[in-house]
C-alpha positions in Angstrom: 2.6 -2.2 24.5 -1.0 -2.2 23.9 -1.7 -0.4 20.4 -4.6 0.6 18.5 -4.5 0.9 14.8 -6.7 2.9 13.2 -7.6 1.9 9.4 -11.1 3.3 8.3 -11.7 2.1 4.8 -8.8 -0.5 4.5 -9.8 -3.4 6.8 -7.3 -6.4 7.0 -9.9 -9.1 6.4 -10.9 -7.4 3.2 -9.9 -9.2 0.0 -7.6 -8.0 -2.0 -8.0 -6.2 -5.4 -11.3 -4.4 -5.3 -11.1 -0.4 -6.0 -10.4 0.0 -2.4 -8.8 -2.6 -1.3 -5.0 -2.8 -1.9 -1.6 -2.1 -0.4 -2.7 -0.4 2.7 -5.3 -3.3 3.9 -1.7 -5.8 3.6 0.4 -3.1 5.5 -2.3 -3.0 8.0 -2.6 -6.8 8.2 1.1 -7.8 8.2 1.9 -5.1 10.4 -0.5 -5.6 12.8 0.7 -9.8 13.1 4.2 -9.0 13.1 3.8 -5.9 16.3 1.7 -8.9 18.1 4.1 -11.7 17.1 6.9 -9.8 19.2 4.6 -9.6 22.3 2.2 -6.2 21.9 -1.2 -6.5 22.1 -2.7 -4.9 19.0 -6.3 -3.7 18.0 -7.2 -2.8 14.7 -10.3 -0.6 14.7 -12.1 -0.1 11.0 -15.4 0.8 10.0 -18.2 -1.7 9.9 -19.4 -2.1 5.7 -21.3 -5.4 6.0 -24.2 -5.9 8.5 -23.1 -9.4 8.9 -19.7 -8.4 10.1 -18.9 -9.2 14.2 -18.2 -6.5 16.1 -15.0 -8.4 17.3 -12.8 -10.4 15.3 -10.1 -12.4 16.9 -7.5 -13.1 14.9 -4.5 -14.1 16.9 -3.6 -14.2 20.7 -2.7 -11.1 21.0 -4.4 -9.6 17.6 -8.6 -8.9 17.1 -10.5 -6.2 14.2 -12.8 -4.1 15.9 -15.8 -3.1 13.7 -17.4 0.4 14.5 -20.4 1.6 13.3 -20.0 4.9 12.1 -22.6 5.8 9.1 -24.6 3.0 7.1 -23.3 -0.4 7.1 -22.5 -1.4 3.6 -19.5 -0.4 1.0 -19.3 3.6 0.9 -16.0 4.8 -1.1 -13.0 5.9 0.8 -13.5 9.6 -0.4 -17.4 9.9 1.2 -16.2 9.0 4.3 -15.3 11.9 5.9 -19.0 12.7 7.6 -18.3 9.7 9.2 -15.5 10.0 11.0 -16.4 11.6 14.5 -18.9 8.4 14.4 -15.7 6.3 14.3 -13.8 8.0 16.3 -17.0 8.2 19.0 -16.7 4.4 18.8 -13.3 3.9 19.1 -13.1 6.1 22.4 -16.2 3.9 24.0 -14.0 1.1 23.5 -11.6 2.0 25.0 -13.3 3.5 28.0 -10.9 4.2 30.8 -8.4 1.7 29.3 -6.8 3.7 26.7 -3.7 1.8 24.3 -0.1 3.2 24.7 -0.1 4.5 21.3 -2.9 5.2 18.1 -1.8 4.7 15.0 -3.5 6.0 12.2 -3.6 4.8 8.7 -4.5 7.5 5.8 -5.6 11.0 6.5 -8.6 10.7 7.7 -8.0 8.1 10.3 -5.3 10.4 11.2 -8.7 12.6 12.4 -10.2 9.9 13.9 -6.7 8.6 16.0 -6.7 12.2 17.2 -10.3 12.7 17.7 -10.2 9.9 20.1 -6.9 10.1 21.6 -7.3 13.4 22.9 -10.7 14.5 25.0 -10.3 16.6 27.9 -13.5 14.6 29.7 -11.6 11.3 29.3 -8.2 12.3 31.4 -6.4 10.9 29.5 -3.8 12.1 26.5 -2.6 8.9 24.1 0.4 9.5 21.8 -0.7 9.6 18.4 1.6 7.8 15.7 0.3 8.7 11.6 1.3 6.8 8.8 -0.5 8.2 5.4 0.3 6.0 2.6 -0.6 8.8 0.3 -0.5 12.4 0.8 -3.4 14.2 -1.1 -0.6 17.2 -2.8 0.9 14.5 -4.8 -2.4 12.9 -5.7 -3.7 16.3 -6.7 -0.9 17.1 -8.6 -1.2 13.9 -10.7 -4.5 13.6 -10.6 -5.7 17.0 -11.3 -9.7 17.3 -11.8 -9.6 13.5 -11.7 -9.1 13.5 -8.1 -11.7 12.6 -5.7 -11.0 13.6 -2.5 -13.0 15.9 -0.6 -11.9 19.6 -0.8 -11.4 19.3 3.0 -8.3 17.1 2.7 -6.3 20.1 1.5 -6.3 22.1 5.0 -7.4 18.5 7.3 -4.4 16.3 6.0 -1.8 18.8 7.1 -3.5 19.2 10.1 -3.1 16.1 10.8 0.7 16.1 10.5 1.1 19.1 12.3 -1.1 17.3 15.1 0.1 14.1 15.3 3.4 13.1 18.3 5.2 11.1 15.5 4.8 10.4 11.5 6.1 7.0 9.8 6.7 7.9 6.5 7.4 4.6 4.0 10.2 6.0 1.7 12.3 9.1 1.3 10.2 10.5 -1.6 7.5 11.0 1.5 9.8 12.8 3.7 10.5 15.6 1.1 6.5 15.8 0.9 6.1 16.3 4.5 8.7 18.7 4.9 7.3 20.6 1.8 4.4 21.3 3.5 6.0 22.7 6.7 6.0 20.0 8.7 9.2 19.2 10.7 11.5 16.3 9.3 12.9 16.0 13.0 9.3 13.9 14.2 9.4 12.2 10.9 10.6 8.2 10.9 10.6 5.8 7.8 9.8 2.7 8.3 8.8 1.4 4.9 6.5 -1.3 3.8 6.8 -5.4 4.0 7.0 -8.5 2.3 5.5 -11.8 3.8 8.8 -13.9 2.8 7.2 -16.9 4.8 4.9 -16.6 1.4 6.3 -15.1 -1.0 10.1 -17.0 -2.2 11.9 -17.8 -5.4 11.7 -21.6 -4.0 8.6 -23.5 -5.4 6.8 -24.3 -8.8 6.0 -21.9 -11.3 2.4 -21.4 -12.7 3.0 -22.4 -16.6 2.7 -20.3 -18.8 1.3 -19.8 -22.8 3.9 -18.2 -24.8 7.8 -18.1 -25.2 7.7 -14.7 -22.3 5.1 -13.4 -20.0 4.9 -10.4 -18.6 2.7 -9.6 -15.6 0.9 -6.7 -13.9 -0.6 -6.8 -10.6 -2.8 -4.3 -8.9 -6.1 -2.1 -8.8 -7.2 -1.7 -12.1 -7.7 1.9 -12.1 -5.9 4.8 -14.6 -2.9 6.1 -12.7 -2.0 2.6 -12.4 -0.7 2.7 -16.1 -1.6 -0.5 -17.1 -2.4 0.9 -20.9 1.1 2.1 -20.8 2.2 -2.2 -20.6 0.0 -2.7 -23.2 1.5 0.6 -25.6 4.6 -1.8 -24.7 3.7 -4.6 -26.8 3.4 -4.0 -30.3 6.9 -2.0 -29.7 8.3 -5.3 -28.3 6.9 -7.1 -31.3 8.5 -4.8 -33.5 11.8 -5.3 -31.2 11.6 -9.2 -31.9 9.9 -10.3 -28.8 5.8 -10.9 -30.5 5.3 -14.2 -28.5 4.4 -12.5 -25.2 1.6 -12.8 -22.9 0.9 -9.6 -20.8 -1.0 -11.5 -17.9 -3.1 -8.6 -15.5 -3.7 -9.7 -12.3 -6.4 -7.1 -10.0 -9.9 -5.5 -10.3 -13.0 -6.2 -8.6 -13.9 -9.4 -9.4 -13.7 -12.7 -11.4 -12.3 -12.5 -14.9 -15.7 -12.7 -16.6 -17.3 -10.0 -14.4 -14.5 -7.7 -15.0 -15.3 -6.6 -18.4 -18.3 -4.9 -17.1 -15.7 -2.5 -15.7 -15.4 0.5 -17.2 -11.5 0.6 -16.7 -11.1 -3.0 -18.3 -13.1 -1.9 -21.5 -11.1 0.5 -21.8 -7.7 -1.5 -21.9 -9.6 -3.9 -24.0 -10.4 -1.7 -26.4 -6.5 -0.2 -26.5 -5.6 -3.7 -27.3 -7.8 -4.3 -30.1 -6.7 -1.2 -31.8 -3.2 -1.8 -31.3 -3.9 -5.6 -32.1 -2.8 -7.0 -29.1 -5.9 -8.4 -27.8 -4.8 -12.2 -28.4 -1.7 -11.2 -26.2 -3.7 -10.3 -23.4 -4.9 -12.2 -20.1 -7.4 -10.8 -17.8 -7.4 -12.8 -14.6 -9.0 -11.2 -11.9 -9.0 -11.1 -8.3 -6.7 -14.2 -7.4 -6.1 -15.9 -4.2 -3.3 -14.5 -2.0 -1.9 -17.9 -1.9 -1.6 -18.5 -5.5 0.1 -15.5 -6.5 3.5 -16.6 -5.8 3.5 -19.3 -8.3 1.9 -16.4 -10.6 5.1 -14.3 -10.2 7.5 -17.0 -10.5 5.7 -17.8 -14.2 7.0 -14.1 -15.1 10.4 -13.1 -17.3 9.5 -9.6 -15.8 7.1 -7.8 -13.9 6.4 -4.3 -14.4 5.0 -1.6 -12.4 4.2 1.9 -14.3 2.0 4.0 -12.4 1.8 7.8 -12.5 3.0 7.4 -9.0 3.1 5.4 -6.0 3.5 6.2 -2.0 5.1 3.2 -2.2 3.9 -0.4 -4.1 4.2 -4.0 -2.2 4.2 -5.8 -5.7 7.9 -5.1 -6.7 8.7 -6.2 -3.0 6.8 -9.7 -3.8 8.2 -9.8 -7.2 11.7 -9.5 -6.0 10.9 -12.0 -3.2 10.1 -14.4 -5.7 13.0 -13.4 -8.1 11.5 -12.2 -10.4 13.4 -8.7 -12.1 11.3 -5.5 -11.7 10.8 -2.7 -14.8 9.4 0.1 -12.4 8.5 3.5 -13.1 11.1 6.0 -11.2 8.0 7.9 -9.1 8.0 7.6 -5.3 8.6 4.4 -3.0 9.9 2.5 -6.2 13.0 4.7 -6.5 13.7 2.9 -3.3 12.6 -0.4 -3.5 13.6 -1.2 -6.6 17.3 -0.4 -7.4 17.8 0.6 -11.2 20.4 -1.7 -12.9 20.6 -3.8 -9.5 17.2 -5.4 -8.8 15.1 -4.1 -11.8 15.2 -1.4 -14.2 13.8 2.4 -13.8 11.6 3.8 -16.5 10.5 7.5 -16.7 6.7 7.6 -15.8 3.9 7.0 -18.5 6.4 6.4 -21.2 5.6 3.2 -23.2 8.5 3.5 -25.1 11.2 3.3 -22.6 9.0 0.1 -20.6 8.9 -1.1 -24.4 13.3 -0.9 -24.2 13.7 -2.3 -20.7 11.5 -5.3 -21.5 13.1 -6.2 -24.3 16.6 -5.4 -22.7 15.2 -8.4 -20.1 13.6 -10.6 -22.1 16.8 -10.9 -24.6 19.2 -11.7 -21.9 18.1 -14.6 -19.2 21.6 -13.9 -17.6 20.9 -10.4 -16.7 16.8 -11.8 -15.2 18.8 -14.2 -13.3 21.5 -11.8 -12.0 18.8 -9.1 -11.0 16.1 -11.5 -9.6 18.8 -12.7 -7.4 19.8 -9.5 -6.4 16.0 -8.4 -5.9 15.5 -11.9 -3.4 18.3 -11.1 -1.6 17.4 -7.0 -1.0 14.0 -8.3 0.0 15.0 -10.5 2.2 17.2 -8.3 4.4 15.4 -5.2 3.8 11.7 -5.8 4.1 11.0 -8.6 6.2 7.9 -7.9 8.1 9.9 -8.5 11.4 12.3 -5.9 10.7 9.6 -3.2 9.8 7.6 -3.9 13.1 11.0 -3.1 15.2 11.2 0.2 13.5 7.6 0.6 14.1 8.1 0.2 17.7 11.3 2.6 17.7 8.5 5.1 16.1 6.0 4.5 18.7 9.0 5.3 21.5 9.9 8.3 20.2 6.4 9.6 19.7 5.7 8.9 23.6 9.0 9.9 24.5 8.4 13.2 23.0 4.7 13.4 24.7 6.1 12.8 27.8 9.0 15.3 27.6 6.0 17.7 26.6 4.0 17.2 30.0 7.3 17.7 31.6 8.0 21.2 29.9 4.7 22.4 30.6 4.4 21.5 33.9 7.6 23.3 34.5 6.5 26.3 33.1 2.9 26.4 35.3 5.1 25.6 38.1 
């Protein structure tokens, strides 16, 4: 099949760890390798932020990044984008030009506008099945969020639309599904096919970054609130007070080295939570790190925790548990389903220090219970979320949704006829 993703804001040759750059620019990526790897030929069309940025990026045989201008060519944040999305879709459509892909696939709402946008003028003759995959739906945000939510008032009657528009949605875990439907849309063109884990990378075999104190705990992701990071650090003095003082939290994320992080105002913040809890000398701030070095980062942890608010879905437990490592994950969204309480981690209620504070110390005072559910967690990734396995139910998705565009033309030309 030929097959054009559409990822506005999230491109896969950004780095990783910057405010918004994260979990979908890996799903893009990986995604995008693993469709090509079994023989499609895959273009991944974002929007151009960097005037030294080619307009074509070939990746792989069968794999390039398209970079469309649509508004000024530098950083803009994902939620001012929207003005610019009939530029990207313009641009997307004159690439193609009378060779249009087999299916669009969209990645967040608002290239959910753009896929459709292009995929569907009258004056180009042609009709291309649109495939939407949203990685977070703006009612949950909201209703987390509240006022602290960003995105553009629009998103409230343009995101539906979207899923009401689009031939198929790929929704990454069950807690999505119950969304959709929730919001009307039909559960019938609604297939999961959830997130990956590059296992080529990401293993319990090799050496272990070494590590200060008697335990470490790690945290991995965007440094931003509803990411709950300050709910880790509540953790510690509780854990103290447990028996478990010589631990090192170790935060890996945020926008930059870990000397020009704390000009963020999100790590001053935690900093300043540690010192009055007393904590501060517990505490490493690392930074953005190299892809490749952050499997000997998780292998250095007892336990690796992941408390946000919520979470459309999360690829850190899935590399944890790749790398054996036992998961303590808040019981909101995708991580009810990745990470099996009691099996390959332990739930927590969300933003509740004091039950993260109980499941650490449950882990870090029994190394037979790490092993047994690191184990179990390397073995779950392994047959669950290989890359490979989540492109072949990508494909099954992209079927359906022109199976179901072409029994469309076939009903309607019955009925003119």
């Amino acid at each position: 099949m030929k097959i054009s993703m559409i990822s506005e804001h999230a491109s896969p040759l950004a780095a990783l760890g910057g405010v918004d750059a994260g979990g979908q620019n890996v799903h893009v990526a990986a995604l995008s390798e693993a469709l090509a790897k079994r023989g499609h030929r895959v273009t991944v069309y974002t929007r151009r932020d960097a005037t030294e940025l080619p307009s074509r990026v070939k990746v792989g045989r069968r794999l390039e990044v398209v970079h469309v201008e649509a508004g000024p060519a530098c950083h803009i944040p994902k939620d001012e984008l929207l003005p610019f999305i009939g530029e990207l879709a313009d641009g997307i459509a004159r690439d193609w030009g009378a060779r249009p892909p087999d299916v669009v696939h969209g990645h967040f709402w608002m290239s959910g506008l753009a896929a459709l946008d292009a995929a569907r003028r009258e004056d180009a003759g042609y009709c291309v099945p649109v495939v939407q995959t949203f990685h977070a739906l703006g009612t949950v945000k909201r209703r987390h969020q509240g006022l602290e939510d960003t995105s553009p008032p629009e998103r409230r009657w343009l995101e539906p639309g979207v899923a009401r528009s689009a031939d198929r949605i790929i929704a990454t875990c069950s807690d999505e599904v119950f969304e959709l439907k929730s919001m009307g849309i039909k559960t019938g063109k609604v297939s999961i096919a959830p997130c990956g884990v590059d296992l080529g990378l990401f293993s319990a075999e090799g050496s272990a970054d070494p590590k200060p104190r008697s335990y470490r705990i790690l945290s991995v992701g965007r440094l931003v609130p509803r990411k709950g990071v300050d709910l880790v650090i509540r953790a510690l003095p509780l854990l103290s007070d447990a028996g478990f003082g010589d631990v090192e939290l170790l935060i890996v994320g945020g926008g930059g080295d870990s000397r020009a992080l704390h000009t963020d105002p999100e790590v001053r913040r935690l900093l300043d939570l540690a010192a009055e809890l007393g904590v501060s000398d517990r505490i490493s701030l690392q930074g953005q790190v190299p892809r490749a070095a952050m499997p000997g980062i998780f292998r250095s942890a007892d336990a690796v925790v992941c408390a946000p608010w919520y979470e459309p879905f999360g690829i850190v437990p899935l590399e944890a548990m790749a790398c054996g490592v036992p998961v303590v994950a808040a019981a909101v969204g995708g991580l009810r389903d990745t990470v099996v309480d009691h099996n390959t981690g332990l739930h927590v209620p969300p933003r509740d220090p004091e039950a993260i504070a109980s499941a650490l110390a449950l882990l870090l005072g029994d190394s037979a219970l790490r092993a047994e559910l690191g184990a179990a967690g390397q073995q779950r990734a392994g047959s669950r979320y290989s890359w490979d396995r989540v492109a072949a139910e990508t494909e099954k998705a992209y079927q359906l949704a022109a199976a179901g565009m072409s029994a469309d033309r076939v009903s309607m030309e019955g009925a003119a006829l």
